[in-house]
PDB file of N, CA, C and O in Angstrom:
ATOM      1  N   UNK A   1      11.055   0.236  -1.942  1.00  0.00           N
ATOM      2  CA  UNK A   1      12.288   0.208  -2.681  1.00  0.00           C
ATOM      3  C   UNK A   1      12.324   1.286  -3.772  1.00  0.00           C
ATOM      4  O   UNK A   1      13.385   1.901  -3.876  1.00  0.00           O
ATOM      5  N   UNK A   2      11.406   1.578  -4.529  1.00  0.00           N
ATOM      6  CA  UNK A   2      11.395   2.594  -5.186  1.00  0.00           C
ATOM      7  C   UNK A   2      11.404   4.037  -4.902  1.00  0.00           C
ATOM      8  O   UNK A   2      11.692   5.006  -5.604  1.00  0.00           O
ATOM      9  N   UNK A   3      10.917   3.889  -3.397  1.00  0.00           N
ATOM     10  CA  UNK A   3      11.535   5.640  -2.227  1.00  0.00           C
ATOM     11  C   UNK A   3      13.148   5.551  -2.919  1.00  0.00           C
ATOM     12  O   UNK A   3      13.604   6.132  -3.904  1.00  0.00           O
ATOM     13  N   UNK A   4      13.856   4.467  -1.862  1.00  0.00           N
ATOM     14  CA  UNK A   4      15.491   4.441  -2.258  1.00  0.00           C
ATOM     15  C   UNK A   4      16.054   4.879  -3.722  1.00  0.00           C
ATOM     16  O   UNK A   4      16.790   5.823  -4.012  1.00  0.00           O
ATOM     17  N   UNK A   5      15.488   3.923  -4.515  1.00  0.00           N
ATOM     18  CA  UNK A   5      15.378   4.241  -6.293  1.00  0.00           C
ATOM     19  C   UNK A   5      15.546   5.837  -6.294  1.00  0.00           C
ATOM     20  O   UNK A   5      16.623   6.395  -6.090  1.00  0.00           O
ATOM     21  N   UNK A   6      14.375   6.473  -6.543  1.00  0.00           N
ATOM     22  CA  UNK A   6      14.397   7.772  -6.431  1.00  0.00           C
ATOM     23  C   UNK A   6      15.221   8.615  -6.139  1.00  0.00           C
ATOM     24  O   UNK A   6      15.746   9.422  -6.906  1.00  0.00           O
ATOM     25  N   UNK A   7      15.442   8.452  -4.679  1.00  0.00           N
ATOM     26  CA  UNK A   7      16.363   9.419  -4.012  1.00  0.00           C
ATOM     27  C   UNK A   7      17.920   9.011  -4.144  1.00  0.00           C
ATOM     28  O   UNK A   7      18.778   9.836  -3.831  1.00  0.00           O
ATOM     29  N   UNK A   8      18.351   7.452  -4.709  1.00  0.00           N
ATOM     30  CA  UNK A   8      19.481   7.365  -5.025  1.00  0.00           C
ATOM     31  C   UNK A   8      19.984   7.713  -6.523  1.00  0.00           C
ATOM     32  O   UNK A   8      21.136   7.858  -6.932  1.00  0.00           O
ATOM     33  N   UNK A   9      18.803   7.797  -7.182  1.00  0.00           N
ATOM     34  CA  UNK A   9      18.849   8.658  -8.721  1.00  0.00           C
ATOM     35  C   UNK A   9      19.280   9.893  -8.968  1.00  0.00           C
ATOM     36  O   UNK A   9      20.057  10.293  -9.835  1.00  0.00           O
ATOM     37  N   UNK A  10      18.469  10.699  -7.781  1.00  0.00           N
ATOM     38  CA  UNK A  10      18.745  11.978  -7.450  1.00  0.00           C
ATOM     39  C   UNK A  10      20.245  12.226  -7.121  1.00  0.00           C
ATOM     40  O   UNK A  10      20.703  13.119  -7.834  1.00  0.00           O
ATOM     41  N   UNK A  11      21.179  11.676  -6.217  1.00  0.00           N
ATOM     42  CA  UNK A  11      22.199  11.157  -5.793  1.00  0.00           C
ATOM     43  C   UNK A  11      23.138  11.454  -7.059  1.00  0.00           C
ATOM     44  O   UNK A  11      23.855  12.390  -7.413  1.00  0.00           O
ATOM     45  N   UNK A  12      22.774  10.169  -7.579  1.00  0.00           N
ATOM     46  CA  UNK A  12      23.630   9.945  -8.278  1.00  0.00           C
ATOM     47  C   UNK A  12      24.161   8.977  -8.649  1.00  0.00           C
ATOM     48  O   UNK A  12      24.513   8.584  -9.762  1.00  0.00           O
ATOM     49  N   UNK A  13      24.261   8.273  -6.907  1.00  0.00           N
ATOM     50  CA  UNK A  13      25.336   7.026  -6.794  1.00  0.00           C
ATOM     51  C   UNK A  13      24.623   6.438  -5.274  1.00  0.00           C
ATOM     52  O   UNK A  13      23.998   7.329  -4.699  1.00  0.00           O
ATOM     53  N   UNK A  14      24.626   5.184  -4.603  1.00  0.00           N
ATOM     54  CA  UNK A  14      24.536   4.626  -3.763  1.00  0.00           C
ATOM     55  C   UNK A  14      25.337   5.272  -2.891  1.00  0.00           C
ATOM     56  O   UNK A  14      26.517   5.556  -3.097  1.00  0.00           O
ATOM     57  N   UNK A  15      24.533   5.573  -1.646  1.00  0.00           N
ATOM     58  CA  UNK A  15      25.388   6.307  -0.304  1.00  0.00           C
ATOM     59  C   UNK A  15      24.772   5.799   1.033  1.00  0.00           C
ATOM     60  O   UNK A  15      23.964   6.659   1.385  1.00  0.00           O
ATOM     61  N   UNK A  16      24.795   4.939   1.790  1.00  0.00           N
ATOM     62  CA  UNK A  16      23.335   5.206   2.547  1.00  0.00           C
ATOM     63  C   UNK A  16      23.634   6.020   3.577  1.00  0.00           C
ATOM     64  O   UNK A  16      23.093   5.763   4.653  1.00  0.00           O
ATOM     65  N   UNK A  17      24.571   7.202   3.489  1.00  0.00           N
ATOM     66  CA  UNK A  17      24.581   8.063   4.765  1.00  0.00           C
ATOM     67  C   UNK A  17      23.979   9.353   3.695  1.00  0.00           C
ATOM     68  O   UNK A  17      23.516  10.413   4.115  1.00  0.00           O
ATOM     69  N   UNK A  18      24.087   9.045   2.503  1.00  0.00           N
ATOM     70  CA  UNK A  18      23.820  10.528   1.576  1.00  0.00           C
ATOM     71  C   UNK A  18      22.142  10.295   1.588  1.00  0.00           C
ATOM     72  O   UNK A  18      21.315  11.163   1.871  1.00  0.00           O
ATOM     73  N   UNK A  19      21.833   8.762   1.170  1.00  0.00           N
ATOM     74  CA  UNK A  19      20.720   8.610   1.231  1.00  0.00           C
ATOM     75  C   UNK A  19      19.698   9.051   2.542  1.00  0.00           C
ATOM     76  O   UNK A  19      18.585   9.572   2.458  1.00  0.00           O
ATOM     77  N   UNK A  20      20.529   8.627   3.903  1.00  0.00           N
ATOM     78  CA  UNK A  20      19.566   8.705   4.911  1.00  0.00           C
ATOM     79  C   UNK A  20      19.165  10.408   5.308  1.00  0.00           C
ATOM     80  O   UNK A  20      18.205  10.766   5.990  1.00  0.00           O
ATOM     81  N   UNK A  21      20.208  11.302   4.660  1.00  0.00           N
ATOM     82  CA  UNK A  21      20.206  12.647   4.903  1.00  0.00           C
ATOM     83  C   UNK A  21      19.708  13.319   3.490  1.00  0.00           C
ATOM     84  O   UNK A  21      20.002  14.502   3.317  1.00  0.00           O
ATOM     85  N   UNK A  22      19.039  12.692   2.566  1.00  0.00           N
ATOM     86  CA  UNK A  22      18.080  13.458   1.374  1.00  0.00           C
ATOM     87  C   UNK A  22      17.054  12.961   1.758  1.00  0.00           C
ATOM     88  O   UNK A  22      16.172  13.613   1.198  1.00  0.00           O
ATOM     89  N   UNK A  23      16.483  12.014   2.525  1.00  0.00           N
ATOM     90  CA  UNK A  23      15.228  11.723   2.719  1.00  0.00           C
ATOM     91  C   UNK A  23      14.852  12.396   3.784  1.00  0.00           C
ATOM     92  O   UNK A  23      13.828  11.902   4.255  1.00  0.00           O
ATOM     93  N   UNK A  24      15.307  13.483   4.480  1.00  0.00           N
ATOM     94  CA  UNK A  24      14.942  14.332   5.357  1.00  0.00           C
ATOM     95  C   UNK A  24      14.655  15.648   4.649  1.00  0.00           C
ATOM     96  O   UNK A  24      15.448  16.471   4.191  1.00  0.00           O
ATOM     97  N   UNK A  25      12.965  15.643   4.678  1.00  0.00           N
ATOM     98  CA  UNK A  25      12.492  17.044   3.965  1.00  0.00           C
ATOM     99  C   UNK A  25      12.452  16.263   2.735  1.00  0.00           C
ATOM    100  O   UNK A  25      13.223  16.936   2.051  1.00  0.00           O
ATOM    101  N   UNK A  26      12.149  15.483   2.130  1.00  0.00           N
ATOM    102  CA  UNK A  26      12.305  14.858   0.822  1.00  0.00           C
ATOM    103  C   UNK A  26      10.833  14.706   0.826  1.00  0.00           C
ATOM    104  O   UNK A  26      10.077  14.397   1.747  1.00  0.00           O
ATOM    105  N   UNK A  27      10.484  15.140  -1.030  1.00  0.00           N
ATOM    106  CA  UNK A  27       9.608  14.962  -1.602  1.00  0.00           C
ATOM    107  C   UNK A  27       9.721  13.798  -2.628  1.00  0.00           C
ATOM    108  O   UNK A  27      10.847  13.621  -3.093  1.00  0.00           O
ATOM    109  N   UNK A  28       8.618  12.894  -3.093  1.00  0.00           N
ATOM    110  CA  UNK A  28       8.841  12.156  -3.688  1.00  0.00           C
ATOM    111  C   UNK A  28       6.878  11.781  -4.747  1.00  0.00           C
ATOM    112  O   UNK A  28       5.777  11.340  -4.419  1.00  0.00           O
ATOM    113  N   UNK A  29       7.408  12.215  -5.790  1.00  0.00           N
ATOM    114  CA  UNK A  29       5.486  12.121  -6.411  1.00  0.00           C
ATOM    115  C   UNK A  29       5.684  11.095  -7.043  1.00  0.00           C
ATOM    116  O   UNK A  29       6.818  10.783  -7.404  1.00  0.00           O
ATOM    117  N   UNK A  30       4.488  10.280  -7.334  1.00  0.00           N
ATOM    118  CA  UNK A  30       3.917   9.113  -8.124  1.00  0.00           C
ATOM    119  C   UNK A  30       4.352   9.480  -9.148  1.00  0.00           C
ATOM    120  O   UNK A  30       5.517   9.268  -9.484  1.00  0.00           O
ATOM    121  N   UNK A  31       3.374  10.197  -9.957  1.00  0.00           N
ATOM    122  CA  UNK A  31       3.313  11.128 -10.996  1.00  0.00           C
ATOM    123  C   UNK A  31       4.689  10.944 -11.805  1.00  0.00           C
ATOM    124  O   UNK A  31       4.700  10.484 -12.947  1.00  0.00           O
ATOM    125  N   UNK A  32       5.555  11.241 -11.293  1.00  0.00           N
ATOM    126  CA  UNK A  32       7.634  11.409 -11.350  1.00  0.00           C
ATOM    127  C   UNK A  32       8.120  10.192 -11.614  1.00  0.00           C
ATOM    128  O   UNK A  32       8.756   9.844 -12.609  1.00  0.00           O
ATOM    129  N   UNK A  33       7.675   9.317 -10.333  1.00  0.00           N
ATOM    130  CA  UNK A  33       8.587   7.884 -10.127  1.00  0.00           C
ATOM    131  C   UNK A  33       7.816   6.758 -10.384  1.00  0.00           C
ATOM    132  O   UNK A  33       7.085   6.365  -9.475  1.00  0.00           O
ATOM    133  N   UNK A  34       7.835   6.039 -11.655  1.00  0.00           N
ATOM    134  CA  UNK A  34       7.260   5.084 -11.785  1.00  0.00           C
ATOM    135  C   UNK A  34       7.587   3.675 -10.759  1.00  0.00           C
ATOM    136  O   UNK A  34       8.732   3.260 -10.584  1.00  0.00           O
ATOM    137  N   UNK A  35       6.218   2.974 -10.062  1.00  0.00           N
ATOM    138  CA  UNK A  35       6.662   2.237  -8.974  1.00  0.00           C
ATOM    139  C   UNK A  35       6.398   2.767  -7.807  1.00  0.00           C
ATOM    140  O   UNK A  35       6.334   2.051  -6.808  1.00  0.00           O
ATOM    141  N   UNK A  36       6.213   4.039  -7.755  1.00  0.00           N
ATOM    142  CA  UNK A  36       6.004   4.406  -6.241  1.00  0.00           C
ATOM    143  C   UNK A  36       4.296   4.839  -6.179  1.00  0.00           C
ATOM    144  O   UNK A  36       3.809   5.915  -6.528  1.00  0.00           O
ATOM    145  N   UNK A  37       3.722   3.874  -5.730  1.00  0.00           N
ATOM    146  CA  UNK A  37       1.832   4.328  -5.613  1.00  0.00           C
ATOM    147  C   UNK A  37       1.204   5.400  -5.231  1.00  0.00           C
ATOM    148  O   UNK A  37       0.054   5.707  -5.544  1.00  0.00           O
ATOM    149  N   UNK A  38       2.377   6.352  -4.138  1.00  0.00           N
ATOM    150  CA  UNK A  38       1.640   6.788  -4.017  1.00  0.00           C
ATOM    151  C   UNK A  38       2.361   8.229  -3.505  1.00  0.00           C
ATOM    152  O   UNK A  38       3.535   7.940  -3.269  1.00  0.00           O
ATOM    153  N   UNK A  39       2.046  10.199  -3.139  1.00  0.00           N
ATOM    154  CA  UNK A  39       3.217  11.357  -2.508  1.00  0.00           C
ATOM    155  C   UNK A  39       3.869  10.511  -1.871  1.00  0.00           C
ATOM    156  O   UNK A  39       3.459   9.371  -1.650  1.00  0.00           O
ATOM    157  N   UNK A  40       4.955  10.963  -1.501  1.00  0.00           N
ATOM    158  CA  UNK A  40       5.186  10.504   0.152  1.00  0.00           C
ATOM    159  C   UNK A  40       6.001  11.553   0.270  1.00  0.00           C
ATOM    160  O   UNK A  40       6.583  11.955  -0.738  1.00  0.00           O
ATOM    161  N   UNK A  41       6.175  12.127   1.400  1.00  0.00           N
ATOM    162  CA  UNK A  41       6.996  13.077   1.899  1.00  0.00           C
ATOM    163  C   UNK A  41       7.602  12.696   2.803  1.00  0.00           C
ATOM    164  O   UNK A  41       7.277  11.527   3.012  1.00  0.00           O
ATOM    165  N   UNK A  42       8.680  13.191   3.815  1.00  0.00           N
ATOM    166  CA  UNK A  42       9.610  12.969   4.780  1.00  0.00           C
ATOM    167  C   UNK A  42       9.550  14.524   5.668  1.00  0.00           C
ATOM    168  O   UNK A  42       9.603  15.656   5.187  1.00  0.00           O
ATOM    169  N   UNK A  43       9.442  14.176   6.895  1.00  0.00           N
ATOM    170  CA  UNK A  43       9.557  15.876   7.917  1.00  0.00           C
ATOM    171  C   UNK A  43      11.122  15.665   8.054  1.00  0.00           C
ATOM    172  O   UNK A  43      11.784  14.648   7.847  1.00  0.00           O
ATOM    173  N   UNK A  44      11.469  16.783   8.416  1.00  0.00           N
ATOM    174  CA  UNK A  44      12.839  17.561   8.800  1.00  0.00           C
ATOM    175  C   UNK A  44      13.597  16.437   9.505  1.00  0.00           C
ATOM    176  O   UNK A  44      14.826  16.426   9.439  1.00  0.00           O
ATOM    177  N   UNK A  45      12.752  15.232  10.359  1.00  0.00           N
ATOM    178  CA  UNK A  45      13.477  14.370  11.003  1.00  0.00           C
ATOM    179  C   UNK A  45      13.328  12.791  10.268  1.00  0.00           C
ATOM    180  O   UNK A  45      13.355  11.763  10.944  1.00  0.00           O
ATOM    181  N   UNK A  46      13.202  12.801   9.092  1.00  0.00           N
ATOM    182  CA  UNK A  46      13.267  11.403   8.276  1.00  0.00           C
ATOM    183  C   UNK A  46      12.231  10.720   8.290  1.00  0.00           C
ATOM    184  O   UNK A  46      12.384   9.709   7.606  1.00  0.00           O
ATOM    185  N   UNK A  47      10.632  10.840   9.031  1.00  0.00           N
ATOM    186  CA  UNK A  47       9.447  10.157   9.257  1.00  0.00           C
ATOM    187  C   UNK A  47       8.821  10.773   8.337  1.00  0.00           C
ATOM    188  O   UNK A  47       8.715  11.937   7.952  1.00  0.00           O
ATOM    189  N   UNK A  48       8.216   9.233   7.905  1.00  0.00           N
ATOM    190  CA  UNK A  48       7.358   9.519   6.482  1.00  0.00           C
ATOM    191  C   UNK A  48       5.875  10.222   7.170  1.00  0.00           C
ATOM    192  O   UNK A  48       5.395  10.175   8.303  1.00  0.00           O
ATOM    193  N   UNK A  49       5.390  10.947   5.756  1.00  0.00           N
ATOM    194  CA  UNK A  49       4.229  11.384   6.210  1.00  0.00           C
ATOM    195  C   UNK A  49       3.521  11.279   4.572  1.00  0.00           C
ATOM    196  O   UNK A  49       3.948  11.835   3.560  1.00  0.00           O
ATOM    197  N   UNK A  50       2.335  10.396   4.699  1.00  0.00           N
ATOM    198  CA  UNK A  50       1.519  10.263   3.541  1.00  0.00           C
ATOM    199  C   UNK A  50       0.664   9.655   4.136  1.00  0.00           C
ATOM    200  O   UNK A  50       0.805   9.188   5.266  1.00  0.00           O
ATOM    201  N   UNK A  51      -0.952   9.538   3.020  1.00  0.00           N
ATOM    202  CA  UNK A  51      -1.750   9.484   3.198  1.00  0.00           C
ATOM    203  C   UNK A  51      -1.986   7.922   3.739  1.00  0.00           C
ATOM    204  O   UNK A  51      -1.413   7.089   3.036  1.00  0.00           O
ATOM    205  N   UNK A  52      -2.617   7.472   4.695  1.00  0.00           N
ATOM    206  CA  UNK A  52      -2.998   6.162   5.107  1.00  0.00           C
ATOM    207  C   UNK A  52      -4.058   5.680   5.187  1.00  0.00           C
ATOM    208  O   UNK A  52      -4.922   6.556   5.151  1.00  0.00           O
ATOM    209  N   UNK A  53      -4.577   4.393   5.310  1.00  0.00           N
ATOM    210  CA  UNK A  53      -5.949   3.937   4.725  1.00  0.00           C
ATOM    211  C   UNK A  53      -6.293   2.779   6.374  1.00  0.00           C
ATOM    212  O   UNK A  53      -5.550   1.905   6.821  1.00  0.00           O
ATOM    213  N   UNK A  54      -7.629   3.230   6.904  1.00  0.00           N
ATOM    214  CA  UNK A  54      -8.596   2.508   7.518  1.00  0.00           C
ATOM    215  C   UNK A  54      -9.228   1.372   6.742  1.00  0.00           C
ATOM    216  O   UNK A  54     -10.118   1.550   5.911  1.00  0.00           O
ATOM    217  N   UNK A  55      -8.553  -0.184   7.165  1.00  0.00           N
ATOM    218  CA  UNK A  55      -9.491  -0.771   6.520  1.00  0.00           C
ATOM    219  C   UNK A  55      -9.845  -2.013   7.395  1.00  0.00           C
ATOM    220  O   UNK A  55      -9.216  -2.506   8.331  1.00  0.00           O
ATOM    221  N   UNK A  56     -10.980  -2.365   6.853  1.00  0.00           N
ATOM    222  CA  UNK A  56     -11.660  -3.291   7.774  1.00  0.00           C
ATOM    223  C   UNK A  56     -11.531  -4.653   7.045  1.00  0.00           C
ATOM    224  O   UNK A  56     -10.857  -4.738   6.019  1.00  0.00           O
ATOM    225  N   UNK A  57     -12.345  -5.991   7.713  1.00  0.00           N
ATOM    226  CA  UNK A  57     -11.976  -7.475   7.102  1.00  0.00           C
ATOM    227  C   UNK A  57     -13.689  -7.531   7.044  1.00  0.00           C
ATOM    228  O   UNK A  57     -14.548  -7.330   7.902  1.00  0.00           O
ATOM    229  N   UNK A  58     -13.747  -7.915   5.567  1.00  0.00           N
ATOM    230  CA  UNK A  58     -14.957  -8.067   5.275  1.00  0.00           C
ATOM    231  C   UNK A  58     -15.508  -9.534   4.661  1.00  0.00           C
ATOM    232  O   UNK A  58     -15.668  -9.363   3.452  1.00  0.00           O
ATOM    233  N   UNK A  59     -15.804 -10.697   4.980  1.00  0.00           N
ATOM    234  CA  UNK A  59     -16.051 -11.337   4.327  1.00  0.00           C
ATOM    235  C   UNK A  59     -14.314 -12.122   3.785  1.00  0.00           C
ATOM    236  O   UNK A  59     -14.105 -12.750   2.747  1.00  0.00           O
ATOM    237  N   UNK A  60     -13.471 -11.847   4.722  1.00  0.00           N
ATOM    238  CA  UNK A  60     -12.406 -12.609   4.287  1.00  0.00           C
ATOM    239  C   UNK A  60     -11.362 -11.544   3.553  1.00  0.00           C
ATOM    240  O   UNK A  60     -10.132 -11.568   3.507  1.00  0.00           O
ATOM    241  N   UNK A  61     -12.139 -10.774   3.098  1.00  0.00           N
ATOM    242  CA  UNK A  61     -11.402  -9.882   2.399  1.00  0.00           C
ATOM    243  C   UNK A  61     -11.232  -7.786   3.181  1.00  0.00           C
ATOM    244  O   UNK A  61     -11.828  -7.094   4.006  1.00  0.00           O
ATOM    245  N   UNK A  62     -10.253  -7.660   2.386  1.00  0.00           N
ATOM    246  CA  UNK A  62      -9.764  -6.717   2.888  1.00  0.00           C
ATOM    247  C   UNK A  62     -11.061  -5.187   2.460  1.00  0.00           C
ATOM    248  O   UNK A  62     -11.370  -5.182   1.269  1.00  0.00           O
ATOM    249  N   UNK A  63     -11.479  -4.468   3.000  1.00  0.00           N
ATOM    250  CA  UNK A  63     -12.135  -3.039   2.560  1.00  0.00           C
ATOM    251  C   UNK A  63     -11.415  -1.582   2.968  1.00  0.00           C
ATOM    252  O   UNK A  63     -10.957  -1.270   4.068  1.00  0.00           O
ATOM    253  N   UNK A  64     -11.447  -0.990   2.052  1.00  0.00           N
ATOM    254  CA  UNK A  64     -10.952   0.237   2.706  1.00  0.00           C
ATOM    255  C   UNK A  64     -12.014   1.258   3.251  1.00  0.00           C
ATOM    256  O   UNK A  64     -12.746   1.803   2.425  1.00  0.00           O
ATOM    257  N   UNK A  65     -12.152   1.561   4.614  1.00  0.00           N
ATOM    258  CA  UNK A  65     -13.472   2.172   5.218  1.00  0.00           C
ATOM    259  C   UNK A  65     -12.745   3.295   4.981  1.00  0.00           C
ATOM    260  O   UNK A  65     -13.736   4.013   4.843  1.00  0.00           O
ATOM    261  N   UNK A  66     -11.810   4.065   4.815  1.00  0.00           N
ATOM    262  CA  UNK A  66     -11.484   5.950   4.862  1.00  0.00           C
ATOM    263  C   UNK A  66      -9.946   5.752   4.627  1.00  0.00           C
ATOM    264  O   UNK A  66      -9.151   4.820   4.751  1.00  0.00           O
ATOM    265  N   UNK A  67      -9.889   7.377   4.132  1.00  0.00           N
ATOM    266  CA  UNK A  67      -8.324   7.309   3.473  1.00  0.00           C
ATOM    267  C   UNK A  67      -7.948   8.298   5.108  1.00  0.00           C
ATOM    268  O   UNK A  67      -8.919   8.783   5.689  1.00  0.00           O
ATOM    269  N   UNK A  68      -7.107   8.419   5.460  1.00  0.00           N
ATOM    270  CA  UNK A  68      -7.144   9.394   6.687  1.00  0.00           C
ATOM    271  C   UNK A  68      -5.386  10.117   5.558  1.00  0.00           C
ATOM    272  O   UNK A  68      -4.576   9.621   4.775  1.00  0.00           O
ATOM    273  N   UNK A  69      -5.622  11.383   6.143  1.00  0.00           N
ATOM    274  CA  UNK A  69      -5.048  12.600   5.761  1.00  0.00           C
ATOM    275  C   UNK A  69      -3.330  12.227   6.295  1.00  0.00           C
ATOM    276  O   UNK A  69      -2.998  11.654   7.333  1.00  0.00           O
ATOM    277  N   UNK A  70      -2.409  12.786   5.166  1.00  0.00           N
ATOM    278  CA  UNK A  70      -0.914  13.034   5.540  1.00  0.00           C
ATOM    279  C   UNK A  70      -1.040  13.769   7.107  1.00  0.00           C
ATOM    280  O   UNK A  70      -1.982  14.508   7.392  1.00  0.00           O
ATOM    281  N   UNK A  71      -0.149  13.501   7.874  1.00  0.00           N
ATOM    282  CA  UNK A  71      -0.127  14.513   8.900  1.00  0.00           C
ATOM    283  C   UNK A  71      -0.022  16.357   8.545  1.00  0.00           C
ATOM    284  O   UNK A  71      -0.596  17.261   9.151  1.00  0.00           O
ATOM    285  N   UNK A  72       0.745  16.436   7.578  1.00  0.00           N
ATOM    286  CA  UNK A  72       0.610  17.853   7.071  1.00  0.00           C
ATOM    287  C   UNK A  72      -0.723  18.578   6.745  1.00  0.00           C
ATOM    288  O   UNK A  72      -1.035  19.715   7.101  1.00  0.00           O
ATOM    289  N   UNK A  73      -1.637  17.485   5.811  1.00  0.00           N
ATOM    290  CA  UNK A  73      -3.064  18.385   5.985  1.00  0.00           C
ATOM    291  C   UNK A  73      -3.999  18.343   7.169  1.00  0.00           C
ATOM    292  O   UNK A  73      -5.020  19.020   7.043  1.00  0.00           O
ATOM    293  N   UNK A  74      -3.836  17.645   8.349  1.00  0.00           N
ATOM    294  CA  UNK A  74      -4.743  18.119   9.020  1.00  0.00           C
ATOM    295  C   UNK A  74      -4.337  19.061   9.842  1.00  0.00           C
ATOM    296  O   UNK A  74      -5.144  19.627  10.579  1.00  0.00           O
TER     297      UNK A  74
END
């Protein structure tokens, strides 16, 4: 919800056809938007691309075994 936040800030105003066409090629940093954990970017066709996490069940609980790479850096 805080992707939307963002990019409807940017906006201006609630659109969701303005919205669904700024989140294409859309950048969005932590850093910027309080609420959002973590980059996230969008390719030319609206699919997110950020970093994702391998994790395993350990003892009931959740572990993170590896962060695996945005599609852009590998």
């Amino acid at each position: 919800m805080y992707v939307v936040k963002a990019i409807t800030e940017e906006l201006g105003k609630f659109d969701s056809k303005a919205l669904a066409e700024a989140l294409h090629g859309a950048k969005i940093l932590a850093a910027q938007n309080p609420g959002v954990l973590m980059d996230i970017a969008f390719d030319k066709n609206g699919d997110i691309d950020r970093e994702s996490f391998l994790v395993k069940i350990d003892q009931g609980k959740q572990v993170v075994v590896s962060t695996l790479p945005r599609n852009s850096e590998k």
